[in-house]
N, C-alpha and C positions, 0 to 999 in steps of 0.2 A: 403351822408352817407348811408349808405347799410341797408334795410331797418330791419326788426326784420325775416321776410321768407326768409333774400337773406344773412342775417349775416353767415360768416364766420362757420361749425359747430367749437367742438371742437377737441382738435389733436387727441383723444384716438377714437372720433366717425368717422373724415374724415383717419386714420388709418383702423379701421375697413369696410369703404368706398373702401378704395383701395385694400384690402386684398381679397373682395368680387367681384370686379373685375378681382384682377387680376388672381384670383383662376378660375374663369370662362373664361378667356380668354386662359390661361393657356389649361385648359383641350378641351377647341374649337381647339385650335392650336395643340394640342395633334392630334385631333383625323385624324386634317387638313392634317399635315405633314406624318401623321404616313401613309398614302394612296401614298405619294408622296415617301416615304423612299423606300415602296413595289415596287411603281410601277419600280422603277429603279432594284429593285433587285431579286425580282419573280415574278410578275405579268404578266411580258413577257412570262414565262414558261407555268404558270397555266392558263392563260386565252385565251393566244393569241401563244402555241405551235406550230402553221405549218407555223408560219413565222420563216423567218431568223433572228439572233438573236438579231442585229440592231434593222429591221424593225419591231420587236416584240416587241425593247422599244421602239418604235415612237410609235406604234399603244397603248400602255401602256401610254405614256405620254400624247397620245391625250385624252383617258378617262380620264387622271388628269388634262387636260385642260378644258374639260366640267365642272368640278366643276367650273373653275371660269367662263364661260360664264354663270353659274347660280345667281351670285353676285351678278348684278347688281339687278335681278329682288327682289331676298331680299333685296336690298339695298331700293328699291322702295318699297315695299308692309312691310317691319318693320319702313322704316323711315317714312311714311303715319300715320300707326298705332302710332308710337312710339311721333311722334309730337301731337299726338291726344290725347292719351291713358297715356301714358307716360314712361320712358325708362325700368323702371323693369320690367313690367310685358313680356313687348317687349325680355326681357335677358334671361329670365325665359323660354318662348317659343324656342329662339336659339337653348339654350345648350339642354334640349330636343329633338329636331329636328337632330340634331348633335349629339347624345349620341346615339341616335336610329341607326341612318344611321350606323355609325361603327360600333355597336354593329352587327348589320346585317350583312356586311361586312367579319365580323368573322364566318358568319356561312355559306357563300356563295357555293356552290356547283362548281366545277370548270371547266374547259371546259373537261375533261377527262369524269365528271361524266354527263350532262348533255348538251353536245354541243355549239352552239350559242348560245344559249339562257343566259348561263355562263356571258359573258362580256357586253350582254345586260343590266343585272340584276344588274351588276354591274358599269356601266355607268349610272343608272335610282339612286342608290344609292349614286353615287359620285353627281349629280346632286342635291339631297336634304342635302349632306353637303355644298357644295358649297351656294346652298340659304339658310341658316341656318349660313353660316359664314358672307355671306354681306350684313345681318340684325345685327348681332354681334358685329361686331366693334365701331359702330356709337354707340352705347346703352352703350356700356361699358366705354368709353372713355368720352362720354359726362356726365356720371354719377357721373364720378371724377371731370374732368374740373368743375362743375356747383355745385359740394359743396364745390369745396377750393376757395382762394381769387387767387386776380389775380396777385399778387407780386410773388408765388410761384408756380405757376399754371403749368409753363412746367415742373418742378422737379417732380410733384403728379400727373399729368396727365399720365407721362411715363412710371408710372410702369404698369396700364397695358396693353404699348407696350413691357415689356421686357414676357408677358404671350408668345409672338412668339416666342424667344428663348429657353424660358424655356417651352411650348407645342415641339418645334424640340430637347430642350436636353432630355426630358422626353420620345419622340416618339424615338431618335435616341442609347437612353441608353438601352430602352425596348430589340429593337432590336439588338444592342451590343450584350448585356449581350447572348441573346437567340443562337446569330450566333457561342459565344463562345463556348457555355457548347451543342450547341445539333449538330452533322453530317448535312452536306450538305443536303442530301436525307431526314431528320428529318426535319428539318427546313424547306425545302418546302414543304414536304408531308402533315405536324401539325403545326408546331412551328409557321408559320407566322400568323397564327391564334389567338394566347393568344393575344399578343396588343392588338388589336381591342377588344375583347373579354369584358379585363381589363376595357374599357372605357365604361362599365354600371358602374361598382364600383363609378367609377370617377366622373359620371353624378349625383349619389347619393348625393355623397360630395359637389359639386357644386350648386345642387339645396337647398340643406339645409343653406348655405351661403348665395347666393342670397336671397331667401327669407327674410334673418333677418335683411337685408339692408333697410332704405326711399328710397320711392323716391326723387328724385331733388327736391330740394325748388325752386330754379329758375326755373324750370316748373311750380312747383305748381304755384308761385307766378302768371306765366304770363297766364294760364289755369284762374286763378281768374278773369284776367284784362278782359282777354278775353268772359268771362261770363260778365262781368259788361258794357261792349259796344256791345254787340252782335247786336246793329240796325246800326253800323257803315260796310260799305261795305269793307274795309278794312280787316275786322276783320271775316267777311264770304269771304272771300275768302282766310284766312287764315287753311279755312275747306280743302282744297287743299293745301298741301305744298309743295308738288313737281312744279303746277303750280306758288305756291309764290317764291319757287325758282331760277325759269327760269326766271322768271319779274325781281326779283331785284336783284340776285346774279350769274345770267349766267359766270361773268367775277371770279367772286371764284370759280366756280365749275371747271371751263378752266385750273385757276391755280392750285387748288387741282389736276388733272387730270396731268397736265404737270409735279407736283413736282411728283408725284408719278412713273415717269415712271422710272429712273434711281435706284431708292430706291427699287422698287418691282421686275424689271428685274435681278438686281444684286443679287440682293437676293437668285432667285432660282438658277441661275448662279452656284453661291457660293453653296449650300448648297443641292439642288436637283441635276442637271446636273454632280458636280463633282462625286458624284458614277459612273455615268457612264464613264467620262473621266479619272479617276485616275484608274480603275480596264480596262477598255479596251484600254487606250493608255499610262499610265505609267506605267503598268502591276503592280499595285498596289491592296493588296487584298480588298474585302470587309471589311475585320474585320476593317484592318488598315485604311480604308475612313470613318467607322464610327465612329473611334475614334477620329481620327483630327477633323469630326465634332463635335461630342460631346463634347472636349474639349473645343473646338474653341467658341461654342453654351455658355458655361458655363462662360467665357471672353464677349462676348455679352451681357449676362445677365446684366453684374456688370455695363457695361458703360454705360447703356445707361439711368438710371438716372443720370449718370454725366453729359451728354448730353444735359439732358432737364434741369439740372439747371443751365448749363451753360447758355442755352437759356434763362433764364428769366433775368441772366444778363449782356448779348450782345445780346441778338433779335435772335429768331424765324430763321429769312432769314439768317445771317451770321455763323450761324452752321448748317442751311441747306446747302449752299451753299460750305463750310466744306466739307463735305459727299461726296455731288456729285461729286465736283472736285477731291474728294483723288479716288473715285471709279476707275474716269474714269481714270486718270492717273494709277493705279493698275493693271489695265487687262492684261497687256504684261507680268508686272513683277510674276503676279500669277501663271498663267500660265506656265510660264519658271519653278517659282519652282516647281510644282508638275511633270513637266517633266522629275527634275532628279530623280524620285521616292523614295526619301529620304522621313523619317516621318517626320523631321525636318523641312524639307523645306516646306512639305506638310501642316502640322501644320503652321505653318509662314504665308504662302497663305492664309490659310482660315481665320485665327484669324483677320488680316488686315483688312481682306475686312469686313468682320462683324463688326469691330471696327468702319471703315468708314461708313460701312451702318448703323451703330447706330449713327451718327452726322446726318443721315435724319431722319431715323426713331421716334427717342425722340421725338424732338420737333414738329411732325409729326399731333399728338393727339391736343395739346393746340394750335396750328396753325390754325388747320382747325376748331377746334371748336369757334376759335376766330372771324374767317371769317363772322358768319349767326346768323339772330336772332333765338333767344328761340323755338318760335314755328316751324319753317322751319329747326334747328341746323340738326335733326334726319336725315331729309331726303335729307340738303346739303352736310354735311359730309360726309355719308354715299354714296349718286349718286357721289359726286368725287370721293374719295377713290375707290368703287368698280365697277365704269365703266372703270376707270384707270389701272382696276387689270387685263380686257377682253384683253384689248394689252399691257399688259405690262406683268406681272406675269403669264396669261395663257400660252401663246405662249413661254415663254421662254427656257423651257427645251428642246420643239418640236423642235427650231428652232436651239436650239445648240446644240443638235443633229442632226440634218439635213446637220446642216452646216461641220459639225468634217465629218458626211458620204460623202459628197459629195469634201469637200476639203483634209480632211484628215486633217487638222490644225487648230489649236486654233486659228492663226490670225484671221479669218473671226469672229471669237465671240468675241474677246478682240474689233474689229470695230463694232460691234454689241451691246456692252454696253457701248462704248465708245459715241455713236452716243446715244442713249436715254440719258446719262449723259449731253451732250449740251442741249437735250430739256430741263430738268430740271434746268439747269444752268439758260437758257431766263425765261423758266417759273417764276421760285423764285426770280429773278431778278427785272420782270414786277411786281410782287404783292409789296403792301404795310406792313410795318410792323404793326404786332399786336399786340404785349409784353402789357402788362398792361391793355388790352381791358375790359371793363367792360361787362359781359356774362348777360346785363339786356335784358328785352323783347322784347327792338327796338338794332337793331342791330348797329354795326359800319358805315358801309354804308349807312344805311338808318336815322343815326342820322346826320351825314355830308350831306345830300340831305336833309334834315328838315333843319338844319341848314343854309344852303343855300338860301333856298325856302324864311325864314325868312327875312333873310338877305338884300335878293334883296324886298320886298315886305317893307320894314322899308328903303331900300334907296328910293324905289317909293315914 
């Protein structure tokens, strides 16, 4: 029986829970995508002008790869704190962190006005969104998971995984809207500017939310237990949770890591990369790639709490599992339709593939949170997820781009996500299911190793 710290709150408070999450995740994801929307569509121009104009988004898509080799390190230095400290205060720092950067972003100087120094300054800033987002995820998501019960835990936990779709419908409308009503020359000259801009207003909003949130009761609770045996060695070396990670949960971190690859590769695939392949090889315009995504973005939103309640009842792995396999079977036929440069078709592709990446993504959140105990959740969730995100989600725009430059053809990137979607197949496959896991202070794993230990020590 759950104890009076770890009881269930009530619907209007764990509402208010997820609203505060997902509003904050929402505008991280904003500020995330809205850098990745530019880089495909002017960043090449303003920053990186005396390359060719390929190689201007490569060099463009590598500065938006730097953001996520900075993940990991907030993934490490907020799940530290955040196991310590506890997850709000941790959330409260992100979006800060991340409201700053784009805000800056917006007022950047361009390579016209001040040389190299231009996309310097702006790689130095994509780098503190990036660490600001792979402290973010793990806080928000375990904020959820750890005040609902566990019968409904992947329904409530999802929503906020749908803040990604709804931070790229919010980044991808901004810019919509602005491509419509202002001239080519407008829009690069000023116009790319207001989004980022917007995203102080945004930061305001989000911090006033946050704030009026608890913290986790299942932290508090196990921050208690943890005070009350502090002469147990166990329990000091729970002062290190990255090192308690490694010791007992190396094999969740592997599989977080491996489900993530095909879920975050496709992702950008889908959603980044197509600007460039629907306007330079379908002859497809901008306006018309940001509306299939936008659209498409807005269909995402909706399913993917379907998703996670599906997952609570049929498990975790068989709607992950879902996902990957529709993915990877998807890439050829995506592909074809945005070849015939039809908006229909175009639209069709993108919604699909979102659709099946919302069967990984949902259940994505109470999966991993299910995986590690209390005090280590912060900083196991968060090192799989976003060391996951360095090869998997960094590189992906780069390379399929690379790949379209150097072959001229989509096959080599439908074999390119097709091949991450097998990792994730074995990965999800080897893991155990966690539906119904209790998110107490000893984890799953380490309660089946106690159990054990027991066991044999009572047949002795």
């Amino acid at each position: 029986m759950a104890s009076a710290a770890t009881a269930p709150p009530s619907l209007g408070k764990l509402k208010r829970i997820v609203a505060a999450s997902l509003i904050g995740t929402t505008i991280e994801w904003y500020d995330f995508f809205l850098y990745g929307s530019a880089a495909a569509l002017v960043f090449n121009q303003l920053f990186f002008p005396e390359s060719d104009p390929l190689v201007g988004t490569l060099l463009s898509f590598l500065t938006y790869a730097v953001g996520f080799a900075a993940r990991p390190l907030g993934a490490l230095v907020f799940g530290h704190y955040g196991d310590r400290l506890g997850r709000k205060k941790l959330l409260v720092l992100s979006l800060l962190l991340m409201g700053g950067a784009t805000f800056a972003i917006g007022l950047l100087p361009t390579h016209a006005t001040i040389g190299s120094a231009a996309p310097v300054l702006l790689t130095v800033l994509r780098l503190v969104q990036g660490f600001a987002l792979g402290g973010e995820w793990g806080g928000a998501v375990l904020l959820v998971s750890e005040h609902g019960d566990a019968r409904r835990r992947g329904f409530w936990a999802s929503w906020p995984q749908t803040g990604a779709p709804a931070g790229q419908l919010l980044a991808t409308g901004v810019l919509s809207f602005l491509t419509a009503v202002l001239s080519e020359a407008a829009f690069t000259g000023w116009g790319w500017r207001i989004p980022f801009l917007l995203s102080g207003v945004l930061v305001i909003v989000g911090l006033w939310i946050r704030l009026s949130v608890d913290e986790s009761p299942v932290f508090q609770q196990a921050l208690a237990q943890a005070e009350a045996r502090k002469a147990d060695h166990a329990a000091q070396a729970e002062k290190m949770p990255l090192v308690a990670v490694l010791r007992h949960h190396w094999r969740d971190v592997l599989v977080a890591m491996g489900a993530r690859m095909a879920e975050n590769i496709s992702y950008y695939v889908i959603t980044a990369f197509i600007l460039v392949y629907a306007t330079t090889s379908a002859g497809v315009s901008k306006q018309t790639a940001l509306n299939a995504v936008l659209i498409a973005s807005a269909v995402h939103f909706a399913v993917i709490p379907l998703w996670g309640a599906l997952s609570d009842r049929i498990g975790r792995r068989p709607v992950y599992l879902i996902g990957a396999v529709g993915v990877g079977l998807w890439m050829f036929p995506f592909f074809a339709l945005i070849d015939t440069g039809g908006f229909g078709n175009l639209l069709l592709a993108v919604t699909v593939g979102l659709v099946l990446h919302g069967a990984m993504y949902a259940p994505q959140a109470a999966f991993f949170s299910e995986m590690f105990a209390t005090r280590m959740r912060y900083s196991g969730a968060s090192i799989g997820a976003q060391f996951a995100s360095v090869a998997a989600g960094a590189p992906a725009p780069l390379i399929a781009t690379a790949l379209l430059s150097d072959y001229g053809s989509s096959t080599p990137i439908s074999l390119y996500v097709i091949a991450a979607a097998l990792l994730t197949i074995v990965a999800v496959a080897a893991a155990k299911e966690t539906r119904n896991r209790d998110l107490a202070d000893v984890a799953p794993a380490d309660a089946e190793r106690s159990a054990s230990r027991a066991a044999d020590a009572h047949t002795v």
